[in-house]
N, C-alpha and C positions, 0 to 999 in steps of 0.2 A: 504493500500500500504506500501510494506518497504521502509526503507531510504536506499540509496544506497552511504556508506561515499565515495566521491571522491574529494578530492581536487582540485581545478582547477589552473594550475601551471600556466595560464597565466594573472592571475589577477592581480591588481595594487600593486606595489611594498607595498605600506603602507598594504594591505592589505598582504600578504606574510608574512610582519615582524610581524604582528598580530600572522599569524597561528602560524610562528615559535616560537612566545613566549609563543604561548597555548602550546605548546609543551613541552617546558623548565618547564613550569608549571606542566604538569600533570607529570614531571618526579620526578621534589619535592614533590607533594603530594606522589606520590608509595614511596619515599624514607624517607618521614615524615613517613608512614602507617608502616615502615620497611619491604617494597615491592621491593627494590630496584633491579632492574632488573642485572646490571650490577658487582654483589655479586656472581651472581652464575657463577661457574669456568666447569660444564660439562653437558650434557644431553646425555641420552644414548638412541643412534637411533639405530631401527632394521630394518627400510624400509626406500628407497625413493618413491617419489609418483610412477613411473612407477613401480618398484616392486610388489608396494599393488597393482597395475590393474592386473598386469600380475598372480601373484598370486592367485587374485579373480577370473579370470577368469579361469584359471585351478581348483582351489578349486569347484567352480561352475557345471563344466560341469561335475567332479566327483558326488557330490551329487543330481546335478539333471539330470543326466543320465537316458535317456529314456521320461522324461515328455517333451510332447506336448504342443507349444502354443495352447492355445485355437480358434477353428475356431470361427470369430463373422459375416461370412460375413451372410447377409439377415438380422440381429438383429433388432430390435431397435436402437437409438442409446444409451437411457437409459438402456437398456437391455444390449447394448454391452459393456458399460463404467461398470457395474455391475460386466461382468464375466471379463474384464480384470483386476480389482481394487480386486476381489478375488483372482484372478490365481495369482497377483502380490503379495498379502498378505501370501499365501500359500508359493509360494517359497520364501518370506520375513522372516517366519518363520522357514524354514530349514534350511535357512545359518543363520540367528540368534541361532539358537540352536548347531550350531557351529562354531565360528566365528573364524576369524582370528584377531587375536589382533596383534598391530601395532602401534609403537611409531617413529614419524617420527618428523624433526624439518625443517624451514626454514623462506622465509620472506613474510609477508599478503600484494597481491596484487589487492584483493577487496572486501569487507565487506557488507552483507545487510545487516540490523537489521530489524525485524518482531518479536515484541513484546517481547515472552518468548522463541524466539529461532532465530538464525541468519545463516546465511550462510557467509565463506569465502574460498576464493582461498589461498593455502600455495603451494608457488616457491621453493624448493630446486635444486639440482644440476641437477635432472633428468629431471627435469617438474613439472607440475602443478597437482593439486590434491584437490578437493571440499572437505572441512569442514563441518559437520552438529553440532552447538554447540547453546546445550539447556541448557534452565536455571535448570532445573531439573535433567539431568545427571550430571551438573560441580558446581552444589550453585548456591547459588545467589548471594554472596559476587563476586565468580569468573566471574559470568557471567556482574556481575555490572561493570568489571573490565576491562571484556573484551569487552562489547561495548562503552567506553571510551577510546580504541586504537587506532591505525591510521595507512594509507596505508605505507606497509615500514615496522612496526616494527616483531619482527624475534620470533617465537612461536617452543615451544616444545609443540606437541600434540601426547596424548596417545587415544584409542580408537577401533575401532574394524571398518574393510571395511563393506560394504551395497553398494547397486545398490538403485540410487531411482528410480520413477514411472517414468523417462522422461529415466531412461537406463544410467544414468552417474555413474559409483562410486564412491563412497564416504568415506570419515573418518565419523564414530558418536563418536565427542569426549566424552569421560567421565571424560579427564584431560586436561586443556591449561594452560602453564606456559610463561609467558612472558621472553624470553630471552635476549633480546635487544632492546631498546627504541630507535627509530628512530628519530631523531633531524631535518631531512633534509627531505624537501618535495620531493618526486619525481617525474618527468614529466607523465603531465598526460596520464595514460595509453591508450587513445584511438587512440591517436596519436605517444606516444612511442617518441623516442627518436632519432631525425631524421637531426638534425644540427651535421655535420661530425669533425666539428673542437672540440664540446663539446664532442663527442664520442670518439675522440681522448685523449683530455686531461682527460676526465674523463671516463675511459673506464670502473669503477667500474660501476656507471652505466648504462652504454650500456649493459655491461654483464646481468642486471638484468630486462631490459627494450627490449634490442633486443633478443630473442632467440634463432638467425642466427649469432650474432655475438660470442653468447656461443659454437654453433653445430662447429663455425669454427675455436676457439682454443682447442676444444677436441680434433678433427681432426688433427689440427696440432701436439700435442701429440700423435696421435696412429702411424702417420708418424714419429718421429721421433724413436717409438717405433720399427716398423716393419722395417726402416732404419738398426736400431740394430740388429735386428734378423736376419735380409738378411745377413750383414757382419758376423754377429756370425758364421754363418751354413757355409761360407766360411774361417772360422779361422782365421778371421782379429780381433784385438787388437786395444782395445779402448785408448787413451792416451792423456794427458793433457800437452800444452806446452805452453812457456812464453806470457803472454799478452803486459807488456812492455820492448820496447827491444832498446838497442842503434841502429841498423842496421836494418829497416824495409824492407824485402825482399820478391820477392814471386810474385809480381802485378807487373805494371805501376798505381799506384797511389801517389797521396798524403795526407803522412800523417798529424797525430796528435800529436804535440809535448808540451810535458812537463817539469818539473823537479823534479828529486831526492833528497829529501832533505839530505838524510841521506848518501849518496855519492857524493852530492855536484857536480849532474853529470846530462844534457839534456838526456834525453830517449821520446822513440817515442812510441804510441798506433801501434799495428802488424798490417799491410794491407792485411795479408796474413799469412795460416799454416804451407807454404811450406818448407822452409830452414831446420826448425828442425824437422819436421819429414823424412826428405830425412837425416839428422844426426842420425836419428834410423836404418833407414834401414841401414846406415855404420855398425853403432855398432849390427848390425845382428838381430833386431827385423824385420822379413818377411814381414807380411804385418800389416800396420798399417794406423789409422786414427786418426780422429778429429773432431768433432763438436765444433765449437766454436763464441766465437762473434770476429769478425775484426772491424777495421775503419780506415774509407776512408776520407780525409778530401776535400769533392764534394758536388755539390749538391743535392736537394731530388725531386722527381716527383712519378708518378705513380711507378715506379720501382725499386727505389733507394732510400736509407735512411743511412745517412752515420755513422750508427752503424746495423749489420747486421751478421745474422746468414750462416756461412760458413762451409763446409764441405772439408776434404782432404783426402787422401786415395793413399796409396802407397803399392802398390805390386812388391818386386823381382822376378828376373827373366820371368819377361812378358814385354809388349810392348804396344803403344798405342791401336793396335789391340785386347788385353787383356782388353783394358780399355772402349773399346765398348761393346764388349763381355757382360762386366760386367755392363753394362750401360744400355743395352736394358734388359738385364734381371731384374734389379733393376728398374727399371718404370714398368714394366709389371708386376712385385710382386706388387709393389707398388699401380699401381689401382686396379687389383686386390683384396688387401689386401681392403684397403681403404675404395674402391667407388665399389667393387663386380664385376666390369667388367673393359676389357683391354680397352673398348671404354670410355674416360672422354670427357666430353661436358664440352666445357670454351666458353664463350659469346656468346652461340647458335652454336656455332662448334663443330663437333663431332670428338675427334682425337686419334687416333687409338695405342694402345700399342702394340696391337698384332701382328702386320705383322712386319717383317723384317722392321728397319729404313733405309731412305736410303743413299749412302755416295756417296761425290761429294767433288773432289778437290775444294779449294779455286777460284781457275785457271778457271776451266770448271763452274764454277757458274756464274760465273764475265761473261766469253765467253755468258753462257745462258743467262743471264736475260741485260745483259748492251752493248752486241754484241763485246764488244773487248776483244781478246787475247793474254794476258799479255806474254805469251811464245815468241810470235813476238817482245814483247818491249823491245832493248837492251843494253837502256841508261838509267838512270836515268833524264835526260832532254826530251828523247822522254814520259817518262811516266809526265813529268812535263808539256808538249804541249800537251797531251791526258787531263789532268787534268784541265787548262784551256780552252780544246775548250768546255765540260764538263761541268763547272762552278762547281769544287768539286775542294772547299781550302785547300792549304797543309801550310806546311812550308817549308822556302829554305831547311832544315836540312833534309826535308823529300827523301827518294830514293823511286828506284823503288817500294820497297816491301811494304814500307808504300802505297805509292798510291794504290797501289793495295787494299790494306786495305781498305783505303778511299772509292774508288768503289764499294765496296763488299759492306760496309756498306750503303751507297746511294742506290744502285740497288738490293740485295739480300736479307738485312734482311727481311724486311715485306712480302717478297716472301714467307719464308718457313713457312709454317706451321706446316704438317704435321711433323713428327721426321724425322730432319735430321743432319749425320754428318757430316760437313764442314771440311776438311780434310786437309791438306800437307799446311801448313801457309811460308809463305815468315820467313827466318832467322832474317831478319831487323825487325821484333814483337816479335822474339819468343829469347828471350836470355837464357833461361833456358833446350833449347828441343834438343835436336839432329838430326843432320843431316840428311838428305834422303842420302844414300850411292851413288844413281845414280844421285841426283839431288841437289848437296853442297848451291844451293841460295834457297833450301826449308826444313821444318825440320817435325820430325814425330809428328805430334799435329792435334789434331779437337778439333773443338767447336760443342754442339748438340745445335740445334737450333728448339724452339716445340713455335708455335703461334708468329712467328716473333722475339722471346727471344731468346736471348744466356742463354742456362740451364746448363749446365757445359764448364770447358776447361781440355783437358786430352792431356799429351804427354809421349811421349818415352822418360825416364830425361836426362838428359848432365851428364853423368860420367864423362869426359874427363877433368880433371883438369886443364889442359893446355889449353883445349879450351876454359873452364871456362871462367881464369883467363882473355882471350883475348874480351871477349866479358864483362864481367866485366869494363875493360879499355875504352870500346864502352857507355858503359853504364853511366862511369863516364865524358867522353868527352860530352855527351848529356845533363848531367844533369850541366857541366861548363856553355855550350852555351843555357840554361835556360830551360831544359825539368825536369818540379818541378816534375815530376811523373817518372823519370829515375830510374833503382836503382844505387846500391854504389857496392864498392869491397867489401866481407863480404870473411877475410881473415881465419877467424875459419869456415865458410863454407868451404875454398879450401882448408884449410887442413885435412876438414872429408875425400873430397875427392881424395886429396893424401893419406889419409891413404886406400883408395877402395872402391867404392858402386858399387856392380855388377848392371847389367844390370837393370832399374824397367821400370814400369809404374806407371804414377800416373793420378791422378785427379782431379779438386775441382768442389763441386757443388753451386749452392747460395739455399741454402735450404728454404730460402723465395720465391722464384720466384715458384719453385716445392709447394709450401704449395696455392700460388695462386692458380697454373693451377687445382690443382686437388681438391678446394673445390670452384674454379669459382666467384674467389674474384675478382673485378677490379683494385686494386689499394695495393700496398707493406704494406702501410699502417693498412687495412684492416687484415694485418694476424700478423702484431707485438703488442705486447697485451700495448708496453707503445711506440710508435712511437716519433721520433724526431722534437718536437716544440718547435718554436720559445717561447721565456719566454716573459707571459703578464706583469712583472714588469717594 
């Protein structure tokens, strides 16, 4: 029988500080022997493990084009084990006779030892890939060397793929150079790595322990990738703008404030892209964006983490209608690209990119789903008696428009699912957006909303300086009378805009929320590779 090295990560502490000090040990003996793993500065890789299959397998069907499995039905069974340990021989001998040579590197996550040859698994970025390492291909010194390793430590192997008799492929090394000595045991792999707070703060090994947690920061890479490409192809501009700033504008949040040494001056972490990208479009860059990191000083749950990856996106001469437009089109790239189909399944819901989203004033949503129609409400105290018969808390300070809000939030969100755009917001939310011409107590703004989540908020922008400045004064009156999440007058904002910003639209996404739905993460968490924890000191 072989030995199968497996650590067991749940054994008693004294016993752990044992392993770890065998460890320590066999890293000075390699570095007494002048083996010292962590000397060598490069190894040059020509495969990942998915390559060499995929390769083999195409190499394969080339040179064994045309041969037949062997029929064995009626055999023996000695007879049948006969011709298929021949036929396997035979074409063992073809692909040996031209092999594909293949030097691959990564970390060994399980080892037999049988005798004068061993078997191991080697993890790199793609996947996993069986080892065949004999003491008569690699020495005996090496091979001595390398059954003295341990789960963990990170191998450059040279060699050539083979198929064995059970159908798997394989590396047969004929070279294994230890790359890095592994100090740290890892959880045991039958079980993997399954306590979410250690996954969090130590997401290096979650990475190498869950598989699913790797498959879904690649993902979020190809998303930020095909993000890019969608704006490219419509001539939008990428741009990088201040992350601390004295005037944090753009949201209702609250920030994060610090200070300047070196100008002896409070500045604030940005809550928001918006301000200074709406200052390019002045200075006549068209259309333009932003990915970037914001912070919110809130707190954290399934959906929120108060540092987080934001997107903005500003187009002249268009309108919030522009920004739909461009919103159903960028999700339907988007899973498309992704996930191969416009249909994405998030918690066992199937939710559909392809069909037309669909839009629904603020007003008529509230009416559907909460039975009252704010159009009838013509006070702010009748919306303040609706609110209490309700049991949906405001503040004195709040008016009609916020309540309204309130309800929507209460009755509507967990409503929508499917894509839909929430549309024509009350002016009392919206201090950045413009007007509806026909309708001065609503302004041109949606929210999409996909699986009960707000996924973006897009409006028609406030060019009107003047109007600006007015609701600016609103702004600052609220945040007197204690609204920490208000914004301020931002006077080099109004004068970008007395200098002119034609018409735009814009939009921001939370591109964590988008990185959930479509790789069917539950929790914000889950798709930020270093999430926001509390410190165990």
């Amino acid at each position: 029988m072989g030995q199968q090295n497996n650590e067991n990560n749940g054994a008693p502490q004294q016993d752990v500080n044992q392993l770890l000090k065998v460890r320590r040990e066999k890293l000075q003996t390699l570095q007494e022997n002048g083996k010292d793993p962590f000397v060598i500065t490069k190894y040059d890789v020509t495969h990942h493990s998915e390559d060499v299959k995929t390769e083999y397998i195409k190499h394969e069907e080339e040179l064994l084009a045309g041969r037949e499995t062997p029929n064995v039905e009626g055999m023996e069974e000695d007879q049948a084990k006969e011709v298929i340990n021949n036929d396997y021989n035979e074409r063992r001998a073809i692909m040996d006779a031209n092999p594909i040579q293949v030097s691959i590197a990564g970390r060994m996550l399980f080892k037999r030892v049988m005798g004068k040859a061993s078997f191991c698994n080697i993890q790199d970025l793609k996947g996993k890939i069986q080892v065949y390492v004999a003491r008569d291909a690699i020495g005996e010194e090496a091979y001595a060397d390398f059954k003295k390793s341990d789960i963990g430590d990170i191998f450059g192997v040279k060699g050539y793929a083979f198929r064995t008799k059970t159908g798997e492929i394989s590396i047969h090394a004929e070279e294994i150079t230890l790359l890095t000595k592994s100090l740290q045991i890892l959880p045991e792999k039958f079980h993997g790595l399954t306590d979410t707070d250690t996954r969090y703060r130590q997401r290096y090994v979650d990475l190498i322990m869950n598989p699913e947690a790797k498959e879904t920061f690649i993902k979020r890479s190809l998303i930020l990738k095909e993000i890019r490409n969608f704006l490219a192809a419509r001539d939008f501009m990428e741009v990088e703008t201040p992350t601390l700033v004295s005037n944090p504008g753009g949201a209702a949040a609250r920030p994060f404030e610090t200070h300047y040494n070196a100008l002896n001056e409070d500045v604030k972490l940005r809550i928001s892209l918006e301000l200074y990208l709406k200052r390019l479009i002045v200075g006549g860059l068209e259309r333009v964006y932003e990915i970037g990191r914001v912070y919110r000083n809130e707190g954290v749950d399934t959906r929120h983490n108060p540092e987080f990856t934001l997107m903005e996106l500003y187009q002249a001469y268009t309108d919030y209608n522009g920004m739909m437009e461009l919103t159903e089109s960028m999700f339907k790239y988007l899973a498309e690209k992704v996930n191969g189909s416009s249909i994405v399944t998030y918690n066992g819901i199937d939710i559909d990119f392809g069909k037309p989203f669909e839009r629904i004033t603020m007003t008529e949503c509230v009416k559907k789903y909460a039975g009252i129609d704010f159009d009838q409400v013509k006070t702010d105290e009748e919306a303040k008696v609706l609110a209490k018969e309700h049991h949906i808390e405001y503040e004195e300070r709040h008016t009609k428009g916020h309540i309204l809000n309130l309800f929507f939030e209460e009755y509507c969100e967990k409503e929508l699912v499917q894509p839909t755009f929430v549309m024509d917001h009350p002016i009392a939310i919206s201090p950045l957006t413009k007007k509806k011409p026909e309708d001065p107590e609503k302004v041109e703004r949606f929210e999409l909303f996909i699986n009960g989540w707000e996924m973006c908020n897009a409006y028609s922008e406030l060019n009107d300086p003047i109007d600006q400045r007015e609701r600016f004064a609103q702004q600052d009156a609220a945040a007197a009378a204690g609204d920490e999440e208000a914004e301020h007058t931002d006077e080099d904002f109004l004068n970008a805009l007395e200098i002119g910003m034609p018409p735009t639209g814009g939009i921001g996404y939370g591109i964590d929320r988008l990185v959930m739905l479509l790789t069917d993460s539950p929790a914000i968490r889950d798709v930020l590779l270093f999430p926001t924890m509390k410190s165990l000191n």
